[in-house]
N, C-alpha and C positions, 0 to 999 in steps of 0.2 A: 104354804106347803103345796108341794105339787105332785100329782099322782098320775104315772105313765100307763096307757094302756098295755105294751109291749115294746120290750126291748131287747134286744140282740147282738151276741159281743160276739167277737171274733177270735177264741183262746190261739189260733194257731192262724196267722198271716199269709192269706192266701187263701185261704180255704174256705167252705161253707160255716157260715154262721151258725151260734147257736139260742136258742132263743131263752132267756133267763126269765125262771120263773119269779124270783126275785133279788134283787142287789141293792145295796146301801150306797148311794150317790153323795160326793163330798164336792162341798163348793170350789171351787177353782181344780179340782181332779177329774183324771178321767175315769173311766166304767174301768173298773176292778177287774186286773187279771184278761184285760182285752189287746188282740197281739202279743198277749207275753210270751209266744214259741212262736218260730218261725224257722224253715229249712233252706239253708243258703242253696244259691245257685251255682257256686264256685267261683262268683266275681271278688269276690272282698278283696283286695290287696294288699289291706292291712288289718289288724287286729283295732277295734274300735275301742274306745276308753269306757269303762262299764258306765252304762246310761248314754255313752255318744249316738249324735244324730249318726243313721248307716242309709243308704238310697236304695230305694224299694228294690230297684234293679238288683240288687244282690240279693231280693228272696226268692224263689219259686211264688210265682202268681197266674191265677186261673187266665191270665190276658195272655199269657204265654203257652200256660200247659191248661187247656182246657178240663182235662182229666180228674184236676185233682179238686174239680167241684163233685165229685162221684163219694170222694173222700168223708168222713163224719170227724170231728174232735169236742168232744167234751171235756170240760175241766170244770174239777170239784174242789172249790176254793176251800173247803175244810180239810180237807187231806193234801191238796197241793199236788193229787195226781191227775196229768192228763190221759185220757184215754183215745186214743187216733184208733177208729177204725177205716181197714180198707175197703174197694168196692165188692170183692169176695169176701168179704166177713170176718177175716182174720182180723186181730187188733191186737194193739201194743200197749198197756197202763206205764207212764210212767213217772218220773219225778224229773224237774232241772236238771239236780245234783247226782242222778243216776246215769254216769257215760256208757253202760253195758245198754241198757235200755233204753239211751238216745239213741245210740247205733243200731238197735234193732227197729227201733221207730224209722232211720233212715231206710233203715234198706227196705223194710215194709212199702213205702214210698217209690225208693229208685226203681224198685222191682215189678212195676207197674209203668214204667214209660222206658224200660232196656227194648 
């Protein structure tokens, strides 16, 4: 058994990490819940097949938009909500499966590099 000092997953791709106080590591899987949101850049051309590889280039990433290391996202694997705050303190709780509350997480985002 192996025991980490610190570890830091990435709930939203692109963005600043968050640093996990604790998570349950499975042999041949990755860290729980890491990258699982991410906010396209309007490259996609096509709709990907759920779980298909997609190229980083179609997300928003701090190499591009330096801004959105300012950004904060936490995700709370027991509820399943993430929370994006902006660099003005406003924030969005969401879920996946909530499109009222993706789109307001987007524009939270757009509305900081218009």
């Amino acid at each position: 058994m192996f025991t980490l000092a610190q570890i830091f997953r990435y709930p939203v791709k692109g963005l600043t990490p968050e640093l996990l106080t604790h998570t349950v590591l499975r042999k041949a899987g990755g860290l729980p819940f890491d990258r699982g949101f991410a906010f396209t850049s309007g490259n996609l051309p096509n709709q990907p097949a759920p779980g298909g590889w997609v190229p980083a280039r179609t997300f928003l990433q701090m190499t591009v938009y330096p801004g959105l290391a300012a950004f904060r996202a936490n995700f709370d694997d027991a509820s399943g909500i993430l929370r994006l705050t902006a660099p003005d303190g406003r924030d969005v709780p969401f879920e996946a499966s909530d499109a009222s509350a993706a789109r307001e997480a987007c524009a939270l985002v757009a509305g900081h590099f218009e």
